[in-house]
N, C-alpha and C positions, 0 to 999 in steps of 0.2 A: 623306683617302680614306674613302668611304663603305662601308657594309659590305656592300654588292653590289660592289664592285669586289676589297674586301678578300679575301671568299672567291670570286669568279669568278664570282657567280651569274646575272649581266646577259647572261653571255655566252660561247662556249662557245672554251674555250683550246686542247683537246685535239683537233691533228691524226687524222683516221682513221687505222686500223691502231695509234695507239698504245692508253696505259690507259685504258678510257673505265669499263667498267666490274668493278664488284667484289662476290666473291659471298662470302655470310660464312652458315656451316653451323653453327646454333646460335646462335639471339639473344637469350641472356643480357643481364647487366650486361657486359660486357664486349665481346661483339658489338653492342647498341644504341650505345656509346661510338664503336664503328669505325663504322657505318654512320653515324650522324650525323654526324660528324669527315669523313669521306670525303664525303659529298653537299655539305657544307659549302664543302667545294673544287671543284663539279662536278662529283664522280665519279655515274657511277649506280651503287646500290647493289641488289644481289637476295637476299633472304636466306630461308634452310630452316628451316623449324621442324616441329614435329611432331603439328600439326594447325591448324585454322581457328579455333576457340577460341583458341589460344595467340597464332596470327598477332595477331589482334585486341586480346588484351591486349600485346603487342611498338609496336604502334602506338599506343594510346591511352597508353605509357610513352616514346614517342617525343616524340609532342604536348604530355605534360606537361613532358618536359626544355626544349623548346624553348620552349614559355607561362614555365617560369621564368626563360629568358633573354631573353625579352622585360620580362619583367616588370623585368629588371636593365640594359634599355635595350643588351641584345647584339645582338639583330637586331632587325626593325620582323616585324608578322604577314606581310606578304606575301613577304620573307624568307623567313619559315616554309614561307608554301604551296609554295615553288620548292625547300627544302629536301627538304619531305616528298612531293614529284612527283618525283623521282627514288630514293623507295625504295619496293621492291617487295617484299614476302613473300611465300612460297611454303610448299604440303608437296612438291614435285615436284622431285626432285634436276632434272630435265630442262629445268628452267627456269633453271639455270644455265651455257647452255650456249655462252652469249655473252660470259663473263666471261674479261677477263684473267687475276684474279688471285682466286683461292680461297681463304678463311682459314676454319680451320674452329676454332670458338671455344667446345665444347660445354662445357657447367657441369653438374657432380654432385656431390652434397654426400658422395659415396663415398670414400673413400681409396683410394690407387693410383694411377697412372697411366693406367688403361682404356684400355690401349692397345690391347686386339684393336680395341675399339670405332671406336678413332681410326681406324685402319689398313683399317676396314671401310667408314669415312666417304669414305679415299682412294679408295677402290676404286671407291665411286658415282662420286663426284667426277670420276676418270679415263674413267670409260665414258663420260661424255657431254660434256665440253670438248674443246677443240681440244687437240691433241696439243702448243702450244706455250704452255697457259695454265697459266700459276703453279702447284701446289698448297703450301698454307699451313695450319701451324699456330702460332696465338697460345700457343706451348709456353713452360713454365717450368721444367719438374725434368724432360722428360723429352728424348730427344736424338732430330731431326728424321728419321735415318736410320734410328734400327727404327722408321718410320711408311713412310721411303720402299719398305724392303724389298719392299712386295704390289706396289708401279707397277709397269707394264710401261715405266714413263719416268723411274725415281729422279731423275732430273738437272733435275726439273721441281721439284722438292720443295726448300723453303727455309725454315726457321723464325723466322716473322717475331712480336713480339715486343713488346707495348704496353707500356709501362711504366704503371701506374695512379699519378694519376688521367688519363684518355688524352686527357680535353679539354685539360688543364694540362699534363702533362708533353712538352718539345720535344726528345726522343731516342727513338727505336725500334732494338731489338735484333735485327739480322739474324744470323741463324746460316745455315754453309754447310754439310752436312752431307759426308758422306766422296763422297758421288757427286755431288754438287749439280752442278750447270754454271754457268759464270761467265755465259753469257749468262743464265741464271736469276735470278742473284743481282744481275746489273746491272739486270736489269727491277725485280726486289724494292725495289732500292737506289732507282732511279727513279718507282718509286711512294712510297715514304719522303718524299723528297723533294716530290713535286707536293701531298701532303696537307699541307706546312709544318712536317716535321718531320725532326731530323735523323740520318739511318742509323748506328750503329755495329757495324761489323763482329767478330763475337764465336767465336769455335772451336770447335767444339760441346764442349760438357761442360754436365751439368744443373745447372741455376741461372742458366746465363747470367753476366753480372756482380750483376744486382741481387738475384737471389732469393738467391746467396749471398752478398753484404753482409748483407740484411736479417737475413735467417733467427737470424746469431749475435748480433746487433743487437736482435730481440726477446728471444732467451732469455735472453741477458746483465741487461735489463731484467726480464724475472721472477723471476732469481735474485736480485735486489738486493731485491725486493718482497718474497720467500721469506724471505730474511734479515730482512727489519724496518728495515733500512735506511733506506725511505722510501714514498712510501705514492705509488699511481698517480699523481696527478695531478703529484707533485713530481718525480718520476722524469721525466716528458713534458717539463714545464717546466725542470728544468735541461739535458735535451738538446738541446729547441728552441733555447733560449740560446745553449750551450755549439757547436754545432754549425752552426746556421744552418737545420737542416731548419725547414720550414713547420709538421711535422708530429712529435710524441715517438713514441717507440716501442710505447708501448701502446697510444694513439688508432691507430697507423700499422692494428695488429694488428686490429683492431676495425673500420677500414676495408675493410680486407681480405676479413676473415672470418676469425674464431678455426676454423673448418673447416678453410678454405683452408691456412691458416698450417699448421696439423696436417700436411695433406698434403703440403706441401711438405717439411716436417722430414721427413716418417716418409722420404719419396722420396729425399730428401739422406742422411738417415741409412745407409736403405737401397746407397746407392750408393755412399758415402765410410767409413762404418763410423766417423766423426770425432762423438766427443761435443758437439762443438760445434752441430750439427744435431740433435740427438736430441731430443725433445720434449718442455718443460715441463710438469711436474706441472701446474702452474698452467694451461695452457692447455687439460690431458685434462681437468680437474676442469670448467672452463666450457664447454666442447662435450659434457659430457656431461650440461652442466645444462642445455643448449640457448642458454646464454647465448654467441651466436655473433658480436655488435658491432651495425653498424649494423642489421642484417641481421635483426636480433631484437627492437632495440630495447634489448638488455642486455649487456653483456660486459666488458671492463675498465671499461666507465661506462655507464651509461643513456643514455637517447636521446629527444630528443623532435624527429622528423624525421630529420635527417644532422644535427642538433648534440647534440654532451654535453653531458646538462641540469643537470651539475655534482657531481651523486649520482654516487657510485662505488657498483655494485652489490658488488664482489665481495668476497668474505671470504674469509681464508686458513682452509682447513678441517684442521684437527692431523690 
């Protein structure tokens, strides 16, 4: 099978009235991941950002992900051009007003939850979709229904759930929240599926399954560091080993974002009040050196690109 057949791109598979298209509010790393993943499959993609400047740097980081999978004999360039004609950037909430399914996927390197902010997102969002279009958040620590609270349509609101990295990983996390509507969550579950990946049904509680695996996963890993135990890189490489991950806990962390990671703890903490979520010494001391992983270029390792150039930046500070 060639890979115009593979992701659909020759040809258009999706009956009218069903999901054609998808609007994603905030394109981040983590919204450019869904938007190319989605067009990838046919979807068309619409996405908000917050000015014409940013749009333009959104695309020419589009263009580069896609030249590097060319480069790796993923797709051929005219691939490309058919990927990147079905996404479209906006500032204009009003431009999404054709979409099924809404995910709203903002990045701040703030702590918290920002959830007025979310909740303010919905509210755009609801003024100008069809009364029966998705609303979505790519949420992690925090619970789908105090976002759905401001709708005039809670039962539209579904928290849908990328695992990173979202090219690679084949599960997404649906959360149903206290109001959700099953017809809501079957559409959710049915666009899961049409992008080629597979829905798992999760209760709402924050973390979902993975952020609360992870979360104790990496501190466990900075306390053995703290101790003297072992030192970054051996730590990674006996769990890669020992476990099967692709990936050890400190590289994971550093993938992430040692920001990210922080918020996530403080949010867990905050909510379960379980030491096991509380957040590493080690990980306030390198967000506050700005040593944040890939993201920096520095944080449990250096970086040259997205690989560890083998140097471990960090020192335990007494």
């Amino acid at each position: 099978m060639n890979q115009l057949e593979q992701f659909s791109l020759g040809k258009k598979l999706i009956p009218k009235g069903k999901i054609q298209t998808i609007g994603i509010v905030g394109c981040g790393t983590a919204g450019q991941d869904i938007a190319l993943h989605s067009s990838r499959y046919g979807l068309d993609v619409v996405f908000i950002d917050i000015s014409k400047e940013r749009i333009k740097e959104i695309f020419k980081s589009l263009e580069k992900q896609l030249d590097d999978i060319i480069t790796h004999w993923g797709i051929t360039p005219s691939e490309k051009r058919l990927v990147m004609s079905r996404i479209k950037g906006s500032t204009n909430y009003n431009d999404l007003y054709l979409c099924d399914i809404v995910i709203e996927t903002i990045s701040s390197r703030r702590l918290g939850t920002m959830i007025e902010e979310r909740q303010e997102i919905f509210q755009k969002i609801e003024s100008v979709v069809d009364e029966k279009t998705i609303i979505s958040s790519s949420l992690a620590t925090l619970m789908i229904s105090d976002l759905a609270t401001v709708l005039e349509h809670p039962e539209r609101a579904i928290g849908i759930h990328f695992i990173d990295p979202i090219g690679k990983s084949n599960i997404v996390e649906l959360v149903k929240g206290v109001r959700s509507g099953e017809d809501s969550f079957e559409k959710a579950r049915r666009f899961v599926t049409m992008i080629g990946k597979k829905p798992i049904k999760v209760n709402e509680s924050p973390g979902n399954i993975s952020i609360r695996m992870i979360i104790p996963f990496i501190n466990e890993a900075c306390e053995i560091l703290m101790e003297g135990v072992a030192t970054v890189e051996d730590i990674d490489e006996v769990m890669r080993e020992s476990s099967g991950h692709g990936t050890g806990p400190l590289e994971l962390a550093d993938r992430i974002g040692l920001d990210k990671v922080m918020k996530y703890m403080e949010n867990l903490y905050a909510e379960f009040g379980n030491p096991k979520y509380k957040t590493s010494p080690v990980i306030k001391r390198l967000v506050r050196a700005n040593y944040l992983g890939r993201i920096t270029g520095k944080g449990f390792y250096n970086y040259e690109g997205d690989k560890p150039a083998g140097n471990i930046s960090f020192t335990i500070i007494d």
